[in-house]
C-alpha positions as CSV (number, residue, x, y, z in Angstrom):
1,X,-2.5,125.2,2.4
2,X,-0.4,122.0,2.3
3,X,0.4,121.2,-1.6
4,X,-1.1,117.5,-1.9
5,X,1.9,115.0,-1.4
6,X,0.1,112.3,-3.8
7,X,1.1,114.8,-7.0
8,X,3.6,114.1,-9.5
9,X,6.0,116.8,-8.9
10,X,8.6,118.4,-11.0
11,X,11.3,120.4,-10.4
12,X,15.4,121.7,-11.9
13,X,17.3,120.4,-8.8
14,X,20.7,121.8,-10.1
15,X,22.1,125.3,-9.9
16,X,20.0,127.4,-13.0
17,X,22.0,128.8,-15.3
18,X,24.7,127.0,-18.6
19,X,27.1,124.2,-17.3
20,X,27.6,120.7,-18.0
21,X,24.8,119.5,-16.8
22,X,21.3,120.0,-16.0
23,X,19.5,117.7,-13.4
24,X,15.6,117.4,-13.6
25,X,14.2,115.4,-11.0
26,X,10.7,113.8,-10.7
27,X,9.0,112.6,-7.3
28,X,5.6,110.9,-7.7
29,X,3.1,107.9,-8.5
30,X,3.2,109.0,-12.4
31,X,6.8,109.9,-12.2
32,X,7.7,106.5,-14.6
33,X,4.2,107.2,-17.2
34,X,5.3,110.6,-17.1
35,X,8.7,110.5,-17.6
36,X,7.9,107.8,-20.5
37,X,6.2,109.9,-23.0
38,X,9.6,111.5,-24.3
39,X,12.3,108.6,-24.5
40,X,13.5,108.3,-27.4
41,X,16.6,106.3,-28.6
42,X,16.4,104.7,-24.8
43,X,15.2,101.1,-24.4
44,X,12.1,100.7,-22.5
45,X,13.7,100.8,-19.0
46,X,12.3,98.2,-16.3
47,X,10.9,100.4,-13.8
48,X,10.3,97.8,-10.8
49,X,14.1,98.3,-10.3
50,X,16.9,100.6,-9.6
51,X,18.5,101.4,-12.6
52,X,20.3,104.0,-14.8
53,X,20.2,104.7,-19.0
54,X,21.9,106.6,-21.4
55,X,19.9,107.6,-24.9
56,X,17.5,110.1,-25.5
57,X,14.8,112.4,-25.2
58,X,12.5,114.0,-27.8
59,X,11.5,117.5,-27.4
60,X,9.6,119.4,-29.5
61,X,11.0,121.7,-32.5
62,X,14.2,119.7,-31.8
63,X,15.2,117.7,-34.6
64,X,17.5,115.7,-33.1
65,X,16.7,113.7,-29.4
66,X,18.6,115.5,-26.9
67,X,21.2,113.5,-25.0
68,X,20.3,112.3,-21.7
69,X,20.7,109.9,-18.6
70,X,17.8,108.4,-17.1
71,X,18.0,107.5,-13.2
72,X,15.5,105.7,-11.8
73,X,14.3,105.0,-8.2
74,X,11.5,102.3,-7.6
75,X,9.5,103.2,-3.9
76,X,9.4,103.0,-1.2
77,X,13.4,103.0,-0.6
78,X,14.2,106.3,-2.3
79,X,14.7,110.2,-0.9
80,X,11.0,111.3,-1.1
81,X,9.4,107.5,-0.5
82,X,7.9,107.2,-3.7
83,X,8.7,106.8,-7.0
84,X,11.8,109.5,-8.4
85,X,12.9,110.1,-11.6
86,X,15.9,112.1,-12.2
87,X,16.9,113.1,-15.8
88,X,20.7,114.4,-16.5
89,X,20.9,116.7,-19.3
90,X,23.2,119.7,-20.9
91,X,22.8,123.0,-18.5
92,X,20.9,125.0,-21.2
93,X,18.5,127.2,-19.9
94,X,16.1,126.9,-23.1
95,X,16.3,123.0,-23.3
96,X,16.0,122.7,-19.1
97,X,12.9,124.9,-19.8
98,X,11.5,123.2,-22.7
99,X,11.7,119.9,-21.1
100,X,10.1,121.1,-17.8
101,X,7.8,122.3,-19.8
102,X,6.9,118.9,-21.8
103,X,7.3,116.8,-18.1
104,X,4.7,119.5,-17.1
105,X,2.0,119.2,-20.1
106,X,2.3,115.2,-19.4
107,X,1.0,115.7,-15.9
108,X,3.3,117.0,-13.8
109,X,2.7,119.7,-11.2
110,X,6.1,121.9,-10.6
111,X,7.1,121.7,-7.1
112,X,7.1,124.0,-4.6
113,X,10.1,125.1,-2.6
114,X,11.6,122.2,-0.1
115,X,8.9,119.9,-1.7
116,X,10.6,117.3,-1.9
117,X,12.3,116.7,1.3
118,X,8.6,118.0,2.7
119,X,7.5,114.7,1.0
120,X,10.8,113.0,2.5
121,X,9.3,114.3,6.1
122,X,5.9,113.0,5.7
123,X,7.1,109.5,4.4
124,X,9.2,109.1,8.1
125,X,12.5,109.1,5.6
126,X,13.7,112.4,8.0
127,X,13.0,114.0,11.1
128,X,12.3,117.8,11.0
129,X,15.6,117.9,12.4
130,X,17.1,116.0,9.9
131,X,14.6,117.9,7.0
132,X,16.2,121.7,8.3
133,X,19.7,120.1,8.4
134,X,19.3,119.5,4.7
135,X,18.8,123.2,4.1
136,X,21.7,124.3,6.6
137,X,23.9,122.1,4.3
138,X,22.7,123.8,1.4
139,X,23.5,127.3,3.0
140,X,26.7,126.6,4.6
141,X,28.8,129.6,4.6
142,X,32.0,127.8,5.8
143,X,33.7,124.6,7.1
144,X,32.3,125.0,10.8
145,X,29.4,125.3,9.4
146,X,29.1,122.5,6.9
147,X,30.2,120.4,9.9
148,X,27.3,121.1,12.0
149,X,25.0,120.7,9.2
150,X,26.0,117.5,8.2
151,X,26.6,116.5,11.9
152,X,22.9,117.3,12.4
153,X,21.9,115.6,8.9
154,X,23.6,112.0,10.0
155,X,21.4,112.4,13.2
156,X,23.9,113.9,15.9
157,X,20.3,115.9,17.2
158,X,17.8,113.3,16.3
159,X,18.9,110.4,17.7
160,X,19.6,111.8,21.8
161,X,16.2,113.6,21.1
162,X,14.7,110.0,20.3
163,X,16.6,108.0,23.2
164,X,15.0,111.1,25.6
165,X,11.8,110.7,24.2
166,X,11.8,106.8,24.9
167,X,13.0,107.5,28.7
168,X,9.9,109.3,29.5
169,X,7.7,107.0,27.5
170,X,8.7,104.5,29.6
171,X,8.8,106.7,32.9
172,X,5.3,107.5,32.3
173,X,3.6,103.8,31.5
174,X,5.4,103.2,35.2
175,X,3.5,105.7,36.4
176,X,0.4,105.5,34.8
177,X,0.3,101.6,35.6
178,X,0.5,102.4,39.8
179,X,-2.9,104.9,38.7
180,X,-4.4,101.9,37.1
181,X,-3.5,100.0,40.7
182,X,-3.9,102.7,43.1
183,X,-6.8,101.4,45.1
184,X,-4.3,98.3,45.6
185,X,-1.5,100.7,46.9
186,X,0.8,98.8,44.3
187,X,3.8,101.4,43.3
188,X,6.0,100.2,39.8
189,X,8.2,102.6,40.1
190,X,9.5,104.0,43.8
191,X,10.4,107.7,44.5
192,X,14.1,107.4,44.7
193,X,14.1,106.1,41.4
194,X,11.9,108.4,39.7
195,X,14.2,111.4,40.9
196,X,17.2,109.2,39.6
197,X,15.6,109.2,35.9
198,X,14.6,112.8,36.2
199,X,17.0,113.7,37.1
200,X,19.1,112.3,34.2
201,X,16.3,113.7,31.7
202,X,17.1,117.5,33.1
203,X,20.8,116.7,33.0
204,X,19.9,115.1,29.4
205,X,17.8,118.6,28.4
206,X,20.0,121.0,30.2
207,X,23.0,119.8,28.1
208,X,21.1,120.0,25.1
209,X,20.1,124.1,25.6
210,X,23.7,125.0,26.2
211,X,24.6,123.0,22.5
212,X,22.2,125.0,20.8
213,X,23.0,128.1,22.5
214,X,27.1,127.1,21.4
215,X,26.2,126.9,18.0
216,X,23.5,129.4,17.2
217,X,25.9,132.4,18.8
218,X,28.7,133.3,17.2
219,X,31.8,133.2,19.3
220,X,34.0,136.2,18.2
221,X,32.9,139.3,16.4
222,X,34.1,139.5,12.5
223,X,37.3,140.3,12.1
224,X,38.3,142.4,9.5
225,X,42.2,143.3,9.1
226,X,43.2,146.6,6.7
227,X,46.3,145.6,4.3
228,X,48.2,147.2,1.6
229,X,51.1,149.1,0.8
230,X,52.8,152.1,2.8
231,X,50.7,155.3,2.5
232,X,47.9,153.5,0.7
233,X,45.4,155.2,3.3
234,X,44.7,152.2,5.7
235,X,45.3,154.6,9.2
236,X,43.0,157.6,7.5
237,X,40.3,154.5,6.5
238,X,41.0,153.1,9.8
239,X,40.0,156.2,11.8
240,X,36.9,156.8,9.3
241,X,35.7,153.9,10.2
242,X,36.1,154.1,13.6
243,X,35.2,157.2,14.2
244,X,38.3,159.0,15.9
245,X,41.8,159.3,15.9
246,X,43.0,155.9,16.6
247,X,45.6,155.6,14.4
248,X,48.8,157.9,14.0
249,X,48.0,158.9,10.1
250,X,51.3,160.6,8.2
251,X,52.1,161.1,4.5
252,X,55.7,159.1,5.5
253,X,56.2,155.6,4.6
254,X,56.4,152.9,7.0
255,X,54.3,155.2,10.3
256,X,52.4,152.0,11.3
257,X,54.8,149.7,13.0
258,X,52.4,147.5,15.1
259,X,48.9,146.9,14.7
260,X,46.3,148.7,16.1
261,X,42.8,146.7,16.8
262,X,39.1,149.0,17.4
263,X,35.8,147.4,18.3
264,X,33.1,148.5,16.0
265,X,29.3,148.5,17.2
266,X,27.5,148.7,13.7
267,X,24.1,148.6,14.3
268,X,24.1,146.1,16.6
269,X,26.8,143.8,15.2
270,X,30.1,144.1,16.8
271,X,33.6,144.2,14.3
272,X,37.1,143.8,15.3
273,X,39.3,145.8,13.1
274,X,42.7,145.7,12.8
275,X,44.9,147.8,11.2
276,X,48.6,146.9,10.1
277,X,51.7,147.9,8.9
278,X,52.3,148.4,5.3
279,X,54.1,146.0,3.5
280,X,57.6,147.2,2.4
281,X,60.8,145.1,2.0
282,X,62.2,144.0,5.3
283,X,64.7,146.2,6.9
284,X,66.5,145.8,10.2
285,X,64.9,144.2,13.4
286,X,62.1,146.2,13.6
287,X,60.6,146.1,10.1
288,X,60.8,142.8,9.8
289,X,58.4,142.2,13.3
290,X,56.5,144.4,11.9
291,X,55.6,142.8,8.4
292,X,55.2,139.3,10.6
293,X,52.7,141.0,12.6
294,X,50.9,142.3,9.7
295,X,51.2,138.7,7.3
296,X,49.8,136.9,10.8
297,X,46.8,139.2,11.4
298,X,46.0,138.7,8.3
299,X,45.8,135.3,8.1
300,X,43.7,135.5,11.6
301,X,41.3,137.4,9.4
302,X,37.5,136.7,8.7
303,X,38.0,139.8,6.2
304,X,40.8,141.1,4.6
305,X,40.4,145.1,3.4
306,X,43.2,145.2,0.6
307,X,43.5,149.5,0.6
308,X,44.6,150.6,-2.7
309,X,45.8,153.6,-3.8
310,X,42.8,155.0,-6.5
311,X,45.8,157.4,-7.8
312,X,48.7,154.0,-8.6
313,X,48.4,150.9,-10.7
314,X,47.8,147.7,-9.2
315,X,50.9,145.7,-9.6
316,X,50.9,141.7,-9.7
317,X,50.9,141.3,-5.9
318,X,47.7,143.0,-5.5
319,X,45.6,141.5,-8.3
320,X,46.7,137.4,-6.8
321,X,45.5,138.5,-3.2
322,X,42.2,140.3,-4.9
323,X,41.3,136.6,-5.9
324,X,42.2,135.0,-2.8
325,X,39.7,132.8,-1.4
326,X,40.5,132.2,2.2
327,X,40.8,134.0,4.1
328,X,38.5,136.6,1.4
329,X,39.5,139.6,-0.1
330,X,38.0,142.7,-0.3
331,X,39.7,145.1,-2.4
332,X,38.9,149.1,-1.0
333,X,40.0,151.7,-3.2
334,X,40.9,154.8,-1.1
335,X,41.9,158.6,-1.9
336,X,39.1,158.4,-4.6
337,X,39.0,162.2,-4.3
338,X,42.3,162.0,-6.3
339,X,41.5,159.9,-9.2
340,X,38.8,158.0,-10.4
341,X,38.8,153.8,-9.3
342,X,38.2,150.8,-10.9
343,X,34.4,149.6,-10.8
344,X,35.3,146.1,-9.3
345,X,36.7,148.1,-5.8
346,X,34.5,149.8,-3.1
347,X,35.5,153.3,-4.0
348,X,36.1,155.8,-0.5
349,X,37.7,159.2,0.0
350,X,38.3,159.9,3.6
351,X,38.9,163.5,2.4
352,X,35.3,164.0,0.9
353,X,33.7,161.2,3.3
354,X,32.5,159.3,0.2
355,X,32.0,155.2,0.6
356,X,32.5,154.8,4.6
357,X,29.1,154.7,5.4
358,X,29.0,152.2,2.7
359,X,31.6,150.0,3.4
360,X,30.3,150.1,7.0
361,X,27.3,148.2,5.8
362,X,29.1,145.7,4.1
363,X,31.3,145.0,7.2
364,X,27.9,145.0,8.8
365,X,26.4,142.7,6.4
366,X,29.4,140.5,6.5
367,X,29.1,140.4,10.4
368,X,25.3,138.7,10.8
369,X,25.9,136.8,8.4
370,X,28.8,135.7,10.5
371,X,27.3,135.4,13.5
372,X,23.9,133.7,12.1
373,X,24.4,130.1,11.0
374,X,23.4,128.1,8.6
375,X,21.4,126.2,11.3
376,X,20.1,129.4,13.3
377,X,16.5,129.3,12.5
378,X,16.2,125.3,13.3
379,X,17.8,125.7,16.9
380,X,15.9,128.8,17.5
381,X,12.7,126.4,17.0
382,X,14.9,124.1,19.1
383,X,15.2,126.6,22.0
384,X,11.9,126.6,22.1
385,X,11.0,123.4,22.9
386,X,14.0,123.0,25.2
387,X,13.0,125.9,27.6
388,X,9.6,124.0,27.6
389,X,10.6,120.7,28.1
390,X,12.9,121.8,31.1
391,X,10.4,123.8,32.6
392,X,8.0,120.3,32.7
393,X,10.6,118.5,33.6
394,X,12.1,121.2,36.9
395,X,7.6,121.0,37.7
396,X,7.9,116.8,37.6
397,X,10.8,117.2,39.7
398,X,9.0,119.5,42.5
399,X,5.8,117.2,42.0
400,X,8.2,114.0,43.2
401,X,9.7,115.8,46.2
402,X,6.4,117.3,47.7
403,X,5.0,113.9,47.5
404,X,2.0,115.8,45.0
405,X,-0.8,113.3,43.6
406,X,0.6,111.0,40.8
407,X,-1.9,112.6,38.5
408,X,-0.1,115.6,38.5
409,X,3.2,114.4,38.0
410,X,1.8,112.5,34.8
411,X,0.6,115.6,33.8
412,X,3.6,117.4,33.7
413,X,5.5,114.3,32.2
414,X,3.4,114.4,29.0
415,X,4.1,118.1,29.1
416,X,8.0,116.9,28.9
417,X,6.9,114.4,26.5
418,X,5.6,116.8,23.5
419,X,8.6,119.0,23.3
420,X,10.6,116.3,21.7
421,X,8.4,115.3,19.7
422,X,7.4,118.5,17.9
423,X,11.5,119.0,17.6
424,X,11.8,116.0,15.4
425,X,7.8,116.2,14.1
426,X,6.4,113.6,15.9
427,X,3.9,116.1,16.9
428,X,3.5,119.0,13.7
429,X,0.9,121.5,12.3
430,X,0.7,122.7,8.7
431,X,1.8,125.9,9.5
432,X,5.0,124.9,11.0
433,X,6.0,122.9,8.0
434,X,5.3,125.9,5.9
435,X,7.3,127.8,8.3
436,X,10.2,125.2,8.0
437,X,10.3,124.2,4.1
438,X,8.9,127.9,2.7
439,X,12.4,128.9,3.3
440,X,14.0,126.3,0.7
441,X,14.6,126.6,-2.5
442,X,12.5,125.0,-5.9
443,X,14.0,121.2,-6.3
444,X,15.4,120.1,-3.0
């Protein structure tokens, strides 16, 4: 059941937890009344226009008012379309709570997950497009990925999806005015023409389907590169994870000159792994291919698997690339058998077998989440309605070249026509939006 959009909602809109600051945000027709029974040491603030306040709020059991900064956002031009109310105070869990609570006793209603850009939807401020975008920017795993987000936030999907939608609008009110005139044998729009701007709509659609499929499949398998110091085990965790003998494994310094790579299928979810040559000062020709090799797969890496021997201390090297952020760092304690790891490092003994099976389900982890975007369950909803679209649109096409009645080529065209528009919600049902905004988090 749809939470009514006419509440006064209530929700902490920044990360949980202490910090510098806290930001509560309101979203309502009461949001201003509400919001007004605990200024304190704050002029009464005009709320028929955008402005923003510094004072105070009184809570209760708090002697002093707490310091705050009131933003406020008269309707209809705001995020949600109505009134909003944000108030900016100190991250501290008890206060954030406290307040919430006093917000809540004056009227509010907390808000549910994706709430407020729900209410955003509904008050035509974003497409469902636009509305899933907003969580994919939220999720955004990396760069690429913040970049599609955002591209799809600004409208990059949205708007071709509108200027499609308003090409068969008008395709159809051509065709629907020769059935108003058919006795009269009047035609508004002639055959040639109708394949031409079909034709366009399928190249239009087509298109479309192969940018979704681009973007919702990854396209290269993680890859995850072994590093470390001679005889720190990388070969011997290399073949445990692979599964064989793929690496020539000896107790002498300096045995991996090149890199070796082995494909990984891990439940379904492919890894590349690479394993290199120890790092060791540089000397003659050789050696000194052989650490470039090794420094430039691993900056080609996705994941780096920093080995270290459980039986040495780490030295200074080690512990700056164990807070590296990019490419990230995974520090892998190996020859556990020998001596006992620290508890930061994924602790394996290829000797005893202990920790592979767990470290190939973090490489597994680490691969879907790889290869499942940010914006994977908005263009599987988009593939959808693609397929659907393009499968009304090939039947239009057929309709048109077997000369078939005009009825049935409207038919299909309004067929064409709903696809669109359930992509950006023209066209919704409760359930989808529950679908859609179910998956964000409390205050956005």
């Amino acid at each position: 059941m749809q939470p009514d959009p006419n509440d006064t909602i209530v929700a902490l809109s920044s990360a949980p937890g202490p910090g510098g600051r806290a930001v509560v945000r309101l979203s309502g027709a009461e949001a201003f009344r509400i919001t007004n029974t605990i200024l304190q040491s704050i002029p009464p603030p005009d709320f028929t226009e955008r402005s923003v306040h510094e004072g105070g709020i009184r809570l209760p059991g708090i002697t002093q008012p707490l310091p705050a900064m009131l933003l406020l956002w008269p309707q209809p031009a705001t995020y949600t379309g109505q009134d909003m109310v944000e108030l900016h105070v100190l991250s501290s869990p008890p206060l954030v709570e406290l307040l919430i609570a006093e917000l809540l006793k004056a009227g509010a209603r907390a808000a549910q997950p994706g709430e407020f850009t729900m209410r955003a939807f509904l008050a035509g401020k974003l497409d469902l497009t636009r509305a899933e975008a907003v969580l994919a920017v939220i999720e955004a795993g990396d760069r690429d990925e913040l970049k599609q987000a955002l591209a799809q936030l600004a409208g990059g999907m949205a708007r071709p999806l509108q200027e499609l939608r308003d090409d068969l609008l008008n395709l159809l009110a051509d065709v629907e005015a020769g059935l108003d005139f058919a006795e009269e044998d009047i035609h508004f729009v002639q055959q040639d023409d109708l394949l031409m701007r079909l034709g366009k709509a399928l190249a239009f659609i087509t298109l479309l389907g192969k940018q979704i499929d681009q973007r919702s499949v990854g396209g290269r398998p993680l890859r995850v590169v072994l590093a470390g110091k001679p005889n720190a085990g990388k070969s011997s965790l290399f073949n445990a994870l692979a599964g064989r003998a793929a690496a020539l494994v000896s107790s002498e310094p300096g045995t991996t000159r090149d890199y070796l790579v082995h494909r990984l299928d891990l439940g379904g979810v492919i890894v590349e792994l690479v394993d290199t040559a120890g790092w060791q000062k540089k000397n003659g020709h050789i050696e000194t291919q052989a650490q470039l090799l090794s420094k430039e797969q691993a900056e080609r890496a996705d994941l780096v698997l920093l080995c270290l021997d459980a039986t040495k201390e780490r030295d200074d090297q080690q512990k700056e690339l164990l807070e590296q952020q990019r490419p990230p760092v995974l520090g892998v304690a190996t020859k556990c058998d020998l001596a006992k790891p620290p508890a930061d490092l994924v602790m394996t003994s290829v000797v005893e077998r202990t920790g592979i099976a767990e470290l190939r389900k973090v490489l597994a982890d680490r691969a879907r989440a790889q290869a499942r975007p940010a914006l994977a369950p908005s263009l599987s909803r988009c593939r959808h309605h693609v397929d659907a679209c393009l499968e009304h649109l090939r039947r239009a096409h057929a309709v048109v070249l077997h000369n078939d009645p005009p009825e049935v080529f409207a038919l299909e065209l309004r067929g064409a026509l709903e696809q669109p528009g359930e992509m950006v919600g023209a066209v919704y049902t409760d359930d989808l939006l529950d679908r859609i905004f179910s998956r964000f988090c409390i205050g956005k």
